[in-house]
FIMAR-452319 format. One record per residue (C-alpha): residue in three letters; z negated, y negated, x. Coordinates in steps of 0.001 Angstrom, whole numbers, plus 524288, in hexadecimal, padded with zeros to 5 digits. Layout:
BEGIN
AlaZYX/...
//
This chain:
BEGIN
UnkB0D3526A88715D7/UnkB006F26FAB70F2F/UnkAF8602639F7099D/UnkAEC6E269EA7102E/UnkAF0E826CAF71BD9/UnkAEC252645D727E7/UnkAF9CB25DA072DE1/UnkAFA9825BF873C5C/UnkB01472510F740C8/UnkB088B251FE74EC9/UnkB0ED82487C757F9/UnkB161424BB576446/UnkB1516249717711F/UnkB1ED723E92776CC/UnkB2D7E2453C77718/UnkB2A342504077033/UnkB2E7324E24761D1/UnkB24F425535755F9/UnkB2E0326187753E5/UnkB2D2E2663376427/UnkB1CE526A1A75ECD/UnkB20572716E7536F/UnkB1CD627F33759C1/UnkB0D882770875AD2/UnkB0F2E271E574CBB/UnkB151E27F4A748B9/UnkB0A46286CB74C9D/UnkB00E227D4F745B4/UnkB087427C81738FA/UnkAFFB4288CC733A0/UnkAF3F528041732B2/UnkAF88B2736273174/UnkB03652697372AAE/UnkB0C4D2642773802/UnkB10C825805738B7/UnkB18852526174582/UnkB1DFF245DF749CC/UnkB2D0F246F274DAF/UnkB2E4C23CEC75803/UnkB230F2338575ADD/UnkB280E2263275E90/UnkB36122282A75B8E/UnkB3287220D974E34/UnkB35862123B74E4A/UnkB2C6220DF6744BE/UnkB21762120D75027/UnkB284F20E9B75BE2/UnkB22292132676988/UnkB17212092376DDB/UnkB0D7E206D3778BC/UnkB00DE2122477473/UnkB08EF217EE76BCC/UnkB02CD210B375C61/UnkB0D79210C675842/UnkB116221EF5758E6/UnkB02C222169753B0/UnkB06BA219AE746F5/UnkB13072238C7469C/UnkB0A7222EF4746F8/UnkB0310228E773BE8/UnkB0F1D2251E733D7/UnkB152D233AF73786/UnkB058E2396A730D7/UnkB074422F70724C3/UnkB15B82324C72323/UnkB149C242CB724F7/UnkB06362474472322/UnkB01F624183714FD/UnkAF2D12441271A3D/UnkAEA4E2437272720/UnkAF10A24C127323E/UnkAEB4B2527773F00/UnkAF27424892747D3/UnkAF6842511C754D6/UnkAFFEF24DE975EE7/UnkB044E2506676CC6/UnkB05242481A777EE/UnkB0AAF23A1177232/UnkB078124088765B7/UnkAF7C824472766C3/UnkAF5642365376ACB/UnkAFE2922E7B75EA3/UnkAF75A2387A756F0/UnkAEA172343C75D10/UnkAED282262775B65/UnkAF3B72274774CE9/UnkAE49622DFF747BC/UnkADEFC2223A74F78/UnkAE60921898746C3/UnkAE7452201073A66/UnkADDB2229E67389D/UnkADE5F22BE772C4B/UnkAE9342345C72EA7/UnkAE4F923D7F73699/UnkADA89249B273515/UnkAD9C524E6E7458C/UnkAE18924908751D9/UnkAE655254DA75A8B/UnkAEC2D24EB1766F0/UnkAF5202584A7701F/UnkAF56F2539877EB5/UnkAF0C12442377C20/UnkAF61723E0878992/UnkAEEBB22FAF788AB/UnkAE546228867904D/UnkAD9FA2236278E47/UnkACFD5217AC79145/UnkAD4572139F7A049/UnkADE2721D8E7A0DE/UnkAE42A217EB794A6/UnkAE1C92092C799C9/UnkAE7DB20F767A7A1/UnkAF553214617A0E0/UnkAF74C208AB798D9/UnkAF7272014E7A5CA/UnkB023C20ACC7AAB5/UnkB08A32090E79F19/UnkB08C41FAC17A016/UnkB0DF81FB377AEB9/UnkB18672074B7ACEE/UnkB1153210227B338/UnkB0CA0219007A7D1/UnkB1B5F21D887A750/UnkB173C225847B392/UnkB0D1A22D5A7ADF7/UnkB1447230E67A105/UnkB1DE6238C479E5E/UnkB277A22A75799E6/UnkB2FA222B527A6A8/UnkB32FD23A167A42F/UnkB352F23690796BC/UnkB3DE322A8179822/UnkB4792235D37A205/UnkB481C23F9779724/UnkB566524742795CD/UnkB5B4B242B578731/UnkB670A248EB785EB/UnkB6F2725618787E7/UnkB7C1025B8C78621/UnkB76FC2646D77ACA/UnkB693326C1F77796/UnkB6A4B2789777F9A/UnkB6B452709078B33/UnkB5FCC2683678618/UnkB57872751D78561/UnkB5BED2783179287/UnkB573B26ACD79638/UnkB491626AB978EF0/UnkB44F827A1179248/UnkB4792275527A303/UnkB3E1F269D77A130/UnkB307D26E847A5F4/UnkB2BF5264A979A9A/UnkB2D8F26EAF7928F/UnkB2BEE27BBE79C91/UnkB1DC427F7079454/UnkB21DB27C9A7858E/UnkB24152860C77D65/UnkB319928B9277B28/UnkB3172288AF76CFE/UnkB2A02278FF76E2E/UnkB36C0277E5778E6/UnkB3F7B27BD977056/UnkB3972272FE76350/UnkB3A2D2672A76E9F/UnkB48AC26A0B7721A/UnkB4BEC26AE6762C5/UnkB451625DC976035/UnkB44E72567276A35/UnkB54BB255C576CF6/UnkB60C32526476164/UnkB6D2A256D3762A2/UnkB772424C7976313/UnkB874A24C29761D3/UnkB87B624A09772BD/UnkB7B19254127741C/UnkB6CCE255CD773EF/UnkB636E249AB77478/UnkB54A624841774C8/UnkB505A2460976730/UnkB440A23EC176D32/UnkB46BF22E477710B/UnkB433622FF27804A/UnkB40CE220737812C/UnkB35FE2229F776D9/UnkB30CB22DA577D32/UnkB2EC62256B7896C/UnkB28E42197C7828E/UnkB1FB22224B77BE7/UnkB1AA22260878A62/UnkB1A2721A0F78E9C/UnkB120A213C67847C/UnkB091421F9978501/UnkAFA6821A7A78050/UnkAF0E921454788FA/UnkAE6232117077DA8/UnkAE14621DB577890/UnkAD49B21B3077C18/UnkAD33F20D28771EA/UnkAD2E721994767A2/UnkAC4E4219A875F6F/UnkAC1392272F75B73/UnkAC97E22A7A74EDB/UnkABEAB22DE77458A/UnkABF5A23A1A73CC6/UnkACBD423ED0743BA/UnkACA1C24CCF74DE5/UnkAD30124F4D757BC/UnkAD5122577276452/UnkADC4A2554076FDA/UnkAE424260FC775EB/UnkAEB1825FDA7829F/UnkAF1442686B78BA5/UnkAEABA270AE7965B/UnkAF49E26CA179EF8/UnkAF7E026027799CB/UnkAFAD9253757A406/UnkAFBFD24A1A799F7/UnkAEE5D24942795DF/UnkAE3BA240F279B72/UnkAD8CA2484B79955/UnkACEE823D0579C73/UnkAD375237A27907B/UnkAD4C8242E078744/UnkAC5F5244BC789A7/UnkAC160236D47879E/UnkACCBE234F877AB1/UnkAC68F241C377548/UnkAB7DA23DEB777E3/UnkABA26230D176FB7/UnkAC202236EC765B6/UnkABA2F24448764A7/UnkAC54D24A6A766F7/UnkAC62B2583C76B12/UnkACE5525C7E77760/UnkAD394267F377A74/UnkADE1626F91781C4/UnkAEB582772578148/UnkAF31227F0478927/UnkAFE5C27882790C4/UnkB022E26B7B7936F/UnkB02F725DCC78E1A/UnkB10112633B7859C/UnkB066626FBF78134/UnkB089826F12773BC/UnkB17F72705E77784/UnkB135327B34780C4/UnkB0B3E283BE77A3E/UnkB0BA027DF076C23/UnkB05FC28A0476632/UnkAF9572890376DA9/UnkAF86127B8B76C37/UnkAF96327D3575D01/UnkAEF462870775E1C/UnkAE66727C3B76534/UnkAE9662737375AF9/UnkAE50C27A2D75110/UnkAD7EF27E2875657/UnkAD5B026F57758D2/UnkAD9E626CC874B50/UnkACF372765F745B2/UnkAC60D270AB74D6B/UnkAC823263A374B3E/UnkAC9362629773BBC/
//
């Protein structure tokens, strides 16, 4: 990796491990050093707690440990907002914050979900109860395929993202094929989603843009347009859904890029 190069940083969204995004980070590698988490939360030095500082302070260990200088810190989903919170808290480390499909609340909306998540209710609303029902194991990997291309989860991503998922995202094992993702993690990842993005002071001397999907249902826009007012954030859109940089990860790449020239 070029000593002059700017390195992007990138965490994934929650069940999708690093290596699923590498036709995104592939078509970005021209430009820029890639670096990408494996497996947020899985490490127990930064076990999974309640608004998520503790996987922020992985992030930041993962940029100490891989980058060797400030990094453009971008993530999707679970990802964008560690990222978010890791520049908050150490921004010496980072150059520009490029958040892909944020899903947080913010100011009464926050105070709102942290009430649901105190009563049970918040488990509802996010995707923890499909989670916590998730198929773990098959007989062997074709008929894992079979299983992950009839999910309409995965209906608009492309072929190749599908196939990168499949790869890393299962282990084969002597009585079969296993997800290579802890599902109880996953789940307690959901349900400890934050509630306190809005206690954030402006990050001074750091740019960043927020890109969500057209389509996307996992956005609250209300807050995306009060977090990027406070933060100066830009904010900006992308074909497809909340999983768009799964689903059309050359697009979104270009999008990235753009922002990135903009932005620094």
């Amino acid at each position: 990796m070029s000593a002059n190069r700017e390195i992007i940083h990138f965490a994934h969204a929650n069940g999708f491990p690093g290596k699923t995004y590498s036709v995104l980070l592939n078509s970005l590698c021209d430009d820029y050093g890639v670096i990408a988490v494996d497996k947020l939360g899985h490490n127990a030095d930064y076990p999974v707690n309640n608004n998520w500082s503790n996987l922020a302070d992985e992030i930041i260990a993962h940029v100490e440990q891989k980058a060797g200088k400030p990094v453009i810190g971008a993530g999707h989903s679970l990802g964008s907002i560690v990222t978010f919170m890791a520049a908050h808290k150490r921004p010496d480390l980072f150059r520009a914050v490029i958040m892909l499909d944020p899903p947080f609340f913010w100011g009464g909306a926050g105070l709102l979900f942290r009430l649901m998540k105190f009563t049970g209710i918040a488990d509802r609303f996010t995707p923890a109860n499909q989670s916590s029902g998730r198929k773990r194991y098959w007989p062997d990997m074709e008929a894992a395929r079979r299983y992950f291309y009839s999910k309409s989860l995965f209906r608009a991503f492309d072929p190749q993202c599908l196939d990168d998922y499949i790869e890393c995202g299962t282990v084969k094992g002597p009585n079969g094929v296993s997800l290579a993702y802890d599902v109880e993690t996953e789940v307690r990842i959901f349900q400890t989603m934050p509630d306190n993005i809005s206690i954030h002071d402006k990050i001074r001397g750091i740019p960043g843009s927020i890109i969500y999907g057209e389509n996307s249902h996992a956005v609250h826009m209300r807050s995306l347009k009060q977090f990027t007012k406070r933060h100066g954030f830009t904010l900006k859109t992308a074909p497809g859904g909340h999983l768009f940089p799964l689903e059309k990860p050359r697009e979104a790449a270009k999008i990235i890029r753009e922002e990135l020239n903009n932005l620094l």
